[in-house]
C-alpha angles and dihedrals in degrees: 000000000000114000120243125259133198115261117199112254114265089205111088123256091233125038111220102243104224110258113242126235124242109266089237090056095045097046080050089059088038097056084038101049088048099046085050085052093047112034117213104354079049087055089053097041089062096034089055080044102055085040097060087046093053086045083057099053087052087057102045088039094053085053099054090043088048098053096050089048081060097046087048095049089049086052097052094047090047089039100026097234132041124261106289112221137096099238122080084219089063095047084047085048092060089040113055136103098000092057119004107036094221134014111248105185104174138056133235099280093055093267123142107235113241111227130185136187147174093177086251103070122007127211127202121186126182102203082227115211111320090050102237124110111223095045124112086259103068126107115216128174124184125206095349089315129111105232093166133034131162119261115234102273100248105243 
């Protein structure tokens, strides 16, 4: 009789951890799985859930924007103008850290802010959902002033 040897494990040392969806992808399937499972008050269901999280990226949207409109309007009172530039990376550049403590330069959908100056007036526009800028989703605010937000989709 042969003696055994040891033969190398066939198992893997390290075990993949599964990689977990976005919050915002596994709430979708969520919505989706359980408006399969329900029919139509499951439609509705979804639908009043993707609803409350695009509601949430207005909100959360509205604030970012709103505390850049105040970094901008501190600069122009300590500078006399506003940050002259048509990138919201240049205006960032100006800001931080003196005043905003870090540079946030997207909204809450992924889009890069769009921001213009001539020193004198100042425009910040969030893309909104669908990530074009002159659309009825956008958000714009003018010289710390919302001039444009999004109405509540109708469900």
């Amino acid at each position: 009789m042969r003696p055994r040897t040891a033969e190398p494990s066939r198992r893997p040392d390290r075990v993949a951890a599964a990689v977990p969806l976005p919050t915002s992808i596994s709430v979708l399937i969520s919505a989706l799985l359980f408006s399969t499972a329900c029919g139509r008050a499951g439609e509705q269901a979804a639908q009043d859930v993707l609803h409350a999280i695009d509601q949430g990226k207005v909100i959360g949207t509205r604030g970012t924007m709103e505390t850049i409109g105040k970094a901008l309007t501190t600069y122009a009172m300590d500078h006399g103008g506003y940050p002259q530039g048509s990138s919201i990376q240049e205006a960032t550049a100006a800001l931080v850290p003196a005043f905003l403590p870090s540079a946030a330069t997207v909204d809450a959908w992924g889009n890069t802010l769009v921001y213009q100056s001539d020193t004198r007036s100042f425009t910040l526009t969030s893309p909104g959902a669908d990530g074009r800028t002159g659309s009825a989703d956008d958000m714009v605010m003018t010289d710390g002033r919302f001039t444009q937000l999004p109405s509540p989709s109708a469900r």
